[in-house]
PyMOL CGO cylinders between C-alpha atoms (Angstrom):
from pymol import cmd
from pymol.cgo import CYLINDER

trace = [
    CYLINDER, 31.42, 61.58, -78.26, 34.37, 62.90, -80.12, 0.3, 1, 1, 1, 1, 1, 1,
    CYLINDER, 34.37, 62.90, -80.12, 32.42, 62.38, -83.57, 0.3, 1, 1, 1, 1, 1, 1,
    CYLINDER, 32.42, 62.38, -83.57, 29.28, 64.23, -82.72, 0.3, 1, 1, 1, 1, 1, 1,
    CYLINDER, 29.28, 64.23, -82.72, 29.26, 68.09, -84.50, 0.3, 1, 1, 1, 1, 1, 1,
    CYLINDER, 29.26, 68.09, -84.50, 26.90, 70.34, -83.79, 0.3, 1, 1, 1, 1, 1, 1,
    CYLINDER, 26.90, 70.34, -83.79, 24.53, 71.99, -86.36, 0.3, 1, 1, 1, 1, 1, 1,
    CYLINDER, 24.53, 71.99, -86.36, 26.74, 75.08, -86.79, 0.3, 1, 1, 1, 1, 1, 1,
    CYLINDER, 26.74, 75.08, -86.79, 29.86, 73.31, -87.36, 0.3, 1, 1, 1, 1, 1, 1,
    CYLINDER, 29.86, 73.31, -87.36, 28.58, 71.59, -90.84, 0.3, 1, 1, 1, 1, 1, 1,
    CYLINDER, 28.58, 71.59, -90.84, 29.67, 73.74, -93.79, 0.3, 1, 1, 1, 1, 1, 1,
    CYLINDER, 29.67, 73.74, -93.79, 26.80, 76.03, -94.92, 0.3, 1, 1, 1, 1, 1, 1,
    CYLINDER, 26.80, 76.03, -94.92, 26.31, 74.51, -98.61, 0.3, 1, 1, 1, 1, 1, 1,
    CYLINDER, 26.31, 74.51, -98.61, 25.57, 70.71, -97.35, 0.3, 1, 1, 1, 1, 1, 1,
    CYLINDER, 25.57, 70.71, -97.35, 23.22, 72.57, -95.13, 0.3, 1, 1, 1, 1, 1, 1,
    CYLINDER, 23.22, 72.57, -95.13, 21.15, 74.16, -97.41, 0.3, 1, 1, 1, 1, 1, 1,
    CYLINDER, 21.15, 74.16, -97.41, 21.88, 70.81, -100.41, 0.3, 1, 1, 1, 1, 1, 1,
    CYLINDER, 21.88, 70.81, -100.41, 20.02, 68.86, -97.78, 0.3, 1, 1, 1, 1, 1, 1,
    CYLINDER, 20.02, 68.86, -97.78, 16.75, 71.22, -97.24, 0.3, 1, 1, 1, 1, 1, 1,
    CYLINDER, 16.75, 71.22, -97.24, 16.84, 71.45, -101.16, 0.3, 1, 1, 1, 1, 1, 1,
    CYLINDER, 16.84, 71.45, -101.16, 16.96, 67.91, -101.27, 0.3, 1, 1, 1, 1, 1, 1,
    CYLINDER, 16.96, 67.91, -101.27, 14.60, 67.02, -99.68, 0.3, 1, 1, 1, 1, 1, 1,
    CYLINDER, 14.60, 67.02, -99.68, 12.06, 70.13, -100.95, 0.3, 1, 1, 1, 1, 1, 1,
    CYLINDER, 12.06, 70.13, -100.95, 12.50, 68.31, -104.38, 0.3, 1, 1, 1, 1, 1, 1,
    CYLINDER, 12.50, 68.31, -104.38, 11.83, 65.13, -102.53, 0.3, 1, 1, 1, 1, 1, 1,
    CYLINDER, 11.83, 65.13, -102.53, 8.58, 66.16, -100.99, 0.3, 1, 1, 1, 1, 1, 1,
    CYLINDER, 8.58, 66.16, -100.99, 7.04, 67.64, -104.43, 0.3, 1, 1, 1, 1, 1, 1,
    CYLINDER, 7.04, 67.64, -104.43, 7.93, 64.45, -105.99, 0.3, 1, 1, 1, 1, 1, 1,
    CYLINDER, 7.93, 64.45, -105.99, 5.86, 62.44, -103.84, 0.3, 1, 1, 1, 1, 1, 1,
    CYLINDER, 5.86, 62.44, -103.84, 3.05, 64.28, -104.11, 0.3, 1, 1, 1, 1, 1, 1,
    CYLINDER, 3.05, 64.28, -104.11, 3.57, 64.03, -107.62, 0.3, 1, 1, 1, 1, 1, 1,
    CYLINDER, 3.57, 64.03, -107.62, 0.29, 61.63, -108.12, 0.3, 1, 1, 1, 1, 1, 1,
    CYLINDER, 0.29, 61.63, -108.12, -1.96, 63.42, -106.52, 0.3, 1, 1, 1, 1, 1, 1,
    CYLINDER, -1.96, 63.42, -106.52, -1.58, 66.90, -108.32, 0.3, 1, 1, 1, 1, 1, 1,
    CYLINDER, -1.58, 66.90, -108.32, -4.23, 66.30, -110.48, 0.3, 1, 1, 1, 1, 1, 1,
    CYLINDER, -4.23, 66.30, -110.48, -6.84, 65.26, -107.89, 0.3, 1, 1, 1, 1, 1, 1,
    CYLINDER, -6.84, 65.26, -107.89, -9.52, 67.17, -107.98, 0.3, 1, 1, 1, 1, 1, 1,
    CYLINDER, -9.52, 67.17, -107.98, -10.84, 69.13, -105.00, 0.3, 1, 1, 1, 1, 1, 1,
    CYLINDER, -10.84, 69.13, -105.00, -14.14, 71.83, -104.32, 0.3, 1, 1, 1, 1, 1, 1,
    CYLINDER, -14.14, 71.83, -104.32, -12.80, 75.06, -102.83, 0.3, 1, 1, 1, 1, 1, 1,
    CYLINDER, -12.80, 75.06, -102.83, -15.58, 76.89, -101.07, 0.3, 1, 1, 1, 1, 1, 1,
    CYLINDER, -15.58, 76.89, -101.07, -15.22, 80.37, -99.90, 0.3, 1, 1, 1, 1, 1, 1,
    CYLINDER, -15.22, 80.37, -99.90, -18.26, 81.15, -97.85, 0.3, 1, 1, 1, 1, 1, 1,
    CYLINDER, -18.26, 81.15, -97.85, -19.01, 84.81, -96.51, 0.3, 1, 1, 1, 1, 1, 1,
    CYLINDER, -19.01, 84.81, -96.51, -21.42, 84.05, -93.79, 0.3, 1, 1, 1, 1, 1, 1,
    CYLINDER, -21.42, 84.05, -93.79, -24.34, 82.16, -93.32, 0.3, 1, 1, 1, 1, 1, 1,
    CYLINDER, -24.34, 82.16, -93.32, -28.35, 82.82, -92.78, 0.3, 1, 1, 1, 1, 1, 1,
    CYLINDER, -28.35, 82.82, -92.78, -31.49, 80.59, -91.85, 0.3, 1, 1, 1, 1, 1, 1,
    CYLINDER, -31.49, 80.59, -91.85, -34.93, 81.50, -93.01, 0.3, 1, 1, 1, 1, 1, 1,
    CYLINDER, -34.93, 81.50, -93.01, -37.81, 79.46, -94.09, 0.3, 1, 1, 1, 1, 1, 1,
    CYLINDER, -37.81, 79.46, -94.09, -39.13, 78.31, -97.37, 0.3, 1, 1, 1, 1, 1, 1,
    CYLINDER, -39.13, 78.31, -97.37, -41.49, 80.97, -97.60, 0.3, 1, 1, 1, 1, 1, 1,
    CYLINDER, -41.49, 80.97, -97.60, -38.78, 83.19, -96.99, 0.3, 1, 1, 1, 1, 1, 1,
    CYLINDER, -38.78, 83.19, -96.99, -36.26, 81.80, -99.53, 0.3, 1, 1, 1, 1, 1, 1,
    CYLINDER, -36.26, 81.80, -99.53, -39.36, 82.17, -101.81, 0.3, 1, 1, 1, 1, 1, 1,
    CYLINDER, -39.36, 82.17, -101.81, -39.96, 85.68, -101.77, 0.3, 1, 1, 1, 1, 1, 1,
    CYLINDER, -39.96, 85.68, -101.77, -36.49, 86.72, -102.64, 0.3, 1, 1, 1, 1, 1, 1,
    CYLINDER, -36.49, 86.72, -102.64, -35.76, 88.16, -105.99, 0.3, 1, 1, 1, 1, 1, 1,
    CYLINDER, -35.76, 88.16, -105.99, -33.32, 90.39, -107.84, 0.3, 1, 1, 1, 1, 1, 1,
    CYLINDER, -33.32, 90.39, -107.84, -32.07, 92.74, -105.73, 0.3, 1, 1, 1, 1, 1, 1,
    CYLINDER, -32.07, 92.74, -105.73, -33.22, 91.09, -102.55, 0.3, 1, 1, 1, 1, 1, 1,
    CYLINDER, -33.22, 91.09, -102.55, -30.44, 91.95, -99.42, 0.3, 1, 1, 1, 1, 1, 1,
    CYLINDER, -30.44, 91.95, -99.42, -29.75, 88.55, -97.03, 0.3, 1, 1, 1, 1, 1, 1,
    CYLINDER, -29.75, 88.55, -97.03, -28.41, 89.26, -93.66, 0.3, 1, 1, 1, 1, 1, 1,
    CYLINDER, -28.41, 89.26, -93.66, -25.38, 87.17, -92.57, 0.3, 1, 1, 1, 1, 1, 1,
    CYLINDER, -25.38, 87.17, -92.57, -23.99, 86.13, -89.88, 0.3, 1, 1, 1, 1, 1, 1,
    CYLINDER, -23.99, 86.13, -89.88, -20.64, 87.98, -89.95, 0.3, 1, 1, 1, 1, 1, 1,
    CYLINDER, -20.64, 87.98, -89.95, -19.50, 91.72, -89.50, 0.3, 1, 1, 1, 1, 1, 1,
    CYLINDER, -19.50, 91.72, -89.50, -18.53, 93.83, -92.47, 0.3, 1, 1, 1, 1, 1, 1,
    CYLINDER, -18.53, 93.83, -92.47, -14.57, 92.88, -92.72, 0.3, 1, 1, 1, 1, 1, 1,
    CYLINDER, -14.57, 92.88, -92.72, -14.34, 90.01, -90.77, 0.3, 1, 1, 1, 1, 1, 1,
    CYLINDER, -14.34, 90.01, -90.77, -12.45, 86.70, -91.88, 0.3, 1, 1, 1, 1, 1, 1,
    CYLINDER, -12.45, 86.70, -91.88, -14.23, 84.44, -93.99, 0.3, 1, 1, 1, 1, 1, 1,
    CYLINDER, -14.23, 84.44, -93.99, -14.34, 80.51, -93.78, 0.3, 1, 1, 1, 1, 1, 1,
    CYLINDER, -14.34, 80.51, -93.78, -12.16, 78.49, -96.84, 0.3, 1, 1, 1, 1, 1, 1,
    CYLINDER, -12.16, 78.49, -96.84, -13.38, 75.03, -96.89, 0.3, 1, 1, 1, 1, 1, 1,
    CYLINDER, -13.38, 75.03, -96.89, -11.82, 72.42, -99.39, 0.3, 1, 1, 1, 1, 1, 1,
    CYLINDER, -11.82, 72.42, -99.39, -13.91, 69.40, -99.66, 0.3, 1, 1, 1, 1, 1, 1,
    CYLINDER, -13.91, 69.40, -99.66, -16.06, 70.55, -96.68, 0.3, 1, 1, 1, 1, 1, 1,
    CYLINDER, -16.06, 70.55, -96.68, -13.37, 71.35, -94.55, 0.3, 1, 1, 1, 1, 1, 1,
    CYLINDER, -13.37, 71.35, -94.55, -12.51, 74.18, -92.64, 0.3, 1, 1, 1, 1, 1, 1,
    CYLINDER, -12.51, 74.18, -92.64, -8.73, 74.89, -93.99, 0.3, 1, 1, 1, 1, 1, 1,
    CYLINDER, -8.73, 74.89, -93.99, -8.34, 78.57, -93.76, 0.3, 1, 1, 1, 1, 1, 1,
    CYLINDER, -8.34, 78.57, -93.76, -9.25, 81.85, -93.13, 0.3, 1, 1, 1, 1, 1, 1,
    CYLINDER, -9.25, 81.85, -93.13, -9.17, 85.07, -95.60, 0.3, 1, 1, 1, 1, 1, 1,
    CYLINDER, -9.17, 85.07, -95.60, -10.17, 88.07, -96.68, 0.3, 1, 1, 1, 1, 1, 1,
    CYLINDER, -10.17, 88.07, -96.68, -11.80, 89.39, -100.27, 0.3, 1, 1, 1, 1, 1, 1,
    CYLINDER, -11.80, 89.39, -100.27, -10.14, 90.94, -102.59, 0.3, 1, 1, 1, 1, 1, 1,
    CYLINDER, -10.14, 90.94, -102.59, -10.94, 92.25, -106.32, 0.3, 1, 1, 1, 1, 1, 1,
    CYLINDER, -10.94, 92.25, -106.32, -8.52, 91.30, -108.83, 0.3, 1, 1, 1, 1, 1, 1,
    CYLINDER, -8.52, 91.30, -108.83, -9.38, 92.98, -111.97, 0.3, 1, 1, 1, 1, 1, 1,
    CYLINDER, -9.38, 92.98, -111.97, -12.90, 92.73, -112.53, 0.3, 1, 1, 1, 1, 1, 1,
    CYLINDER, -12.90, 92.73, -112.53, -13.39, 89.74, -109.93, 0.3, 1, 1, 1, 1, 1, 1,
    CYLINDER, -13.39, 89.74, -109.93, -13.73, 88.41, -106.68, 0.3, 1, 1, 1, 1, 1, 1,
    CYLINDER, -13.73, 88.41, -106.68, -10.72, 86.59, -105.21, 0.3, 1, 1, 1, 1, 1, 1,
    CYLINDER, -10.72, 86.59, -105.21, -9.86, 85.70, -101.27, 0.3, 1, 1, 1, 1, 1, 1,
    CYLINDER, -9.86, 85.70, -101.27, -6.28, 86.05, -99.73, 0.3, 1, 1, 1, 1, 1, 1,
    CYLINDER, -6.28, 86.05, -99.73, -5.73, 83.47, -97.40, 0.3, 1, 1, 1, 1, 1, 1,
    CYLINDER, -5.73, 83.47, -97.40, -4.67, 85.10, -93.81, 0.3, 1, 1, 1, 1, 1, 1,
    CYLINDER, -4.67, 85.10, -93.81, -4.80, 82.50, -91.53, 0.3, 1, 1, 1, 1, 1, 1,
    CYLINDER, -4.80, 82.50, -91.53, -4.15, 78.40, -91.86, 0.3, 1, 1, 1, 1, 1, 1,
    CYLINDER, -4.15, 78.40, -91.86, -6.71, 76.65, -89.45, 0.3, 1, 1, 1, 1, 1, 1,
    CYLINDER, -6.71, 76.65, -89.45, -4.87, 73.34, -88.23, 0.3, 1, 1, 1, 1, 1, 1,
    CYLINDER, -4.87, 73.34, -88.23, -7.37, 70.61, -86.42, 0.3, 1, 1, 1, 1, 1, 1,
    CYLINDER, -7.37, 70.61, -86.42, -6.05, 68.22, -83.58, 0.3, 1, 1, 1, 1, 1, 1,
    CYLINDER, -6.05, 68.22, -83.58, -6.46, 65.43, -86.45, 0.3, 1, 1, 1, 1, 1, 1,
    CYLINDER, -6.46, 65.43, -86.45, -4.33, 67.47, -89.21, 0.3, 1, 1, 1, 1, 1, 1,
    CYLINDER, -4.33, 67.47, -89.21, -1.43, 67.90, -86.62, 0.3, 1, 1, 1, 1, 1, 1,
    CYLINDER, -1.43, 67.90, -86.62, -0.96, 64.12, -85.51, 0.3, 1, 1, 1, 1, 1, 1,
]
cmd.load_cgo(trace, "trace")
């Protein structure tokens, strides 16, 4: 068809007015939901051990875990595995930068 323009043929500013658009459009509707609450967990590895175990542990006790000294720790957010990071100190605390989004077959659909 005669009518039909390809991508590079619209002028550059109606371009990028349209991705603005609809940025703006997207952050208004999540609007309602910004103030949901949600549990972040940022967990560093995991051990088992019995009762009598967990028992015996006091100040200063040392727990092995399951992961390697500098490898990626699990983000959850309500219990669900969203992301992968590493820990950081920022000023006097603990923080995690994010290095890796985990998508599941059920986020993508």
């Amino acid at each position: 068809m005669a009518d039909d323009l390809a991508l590079e043929e619209f002028p550059e500013s109606t371009a990028l007015a349209t991705v603005e658009d609809a940025t703006e459009k997207a952050a208004v509707d999540l609007a309602p939901v910004f103030d949901v609450p949600v549990n972040i967990s940022a967990v560093l590895g995991k051990t088992h051990m019995t009762v009598a175990q967990l028992l015996k542990l006091n100040r200063g006790s040392v727990l092995e875990l399951d992961r390697k000294v500098g490898e990626a720790i699990d983000i959850f957010v309500n219990n669900r595995l969203v992301a992968r990071g590493e820990v950081v100190v920022v000023e006097d605390r603990l923080g995690v930068t994010m290095t890796e989004i985990i998508k599941t077959e059920d986020q993508a659909a």
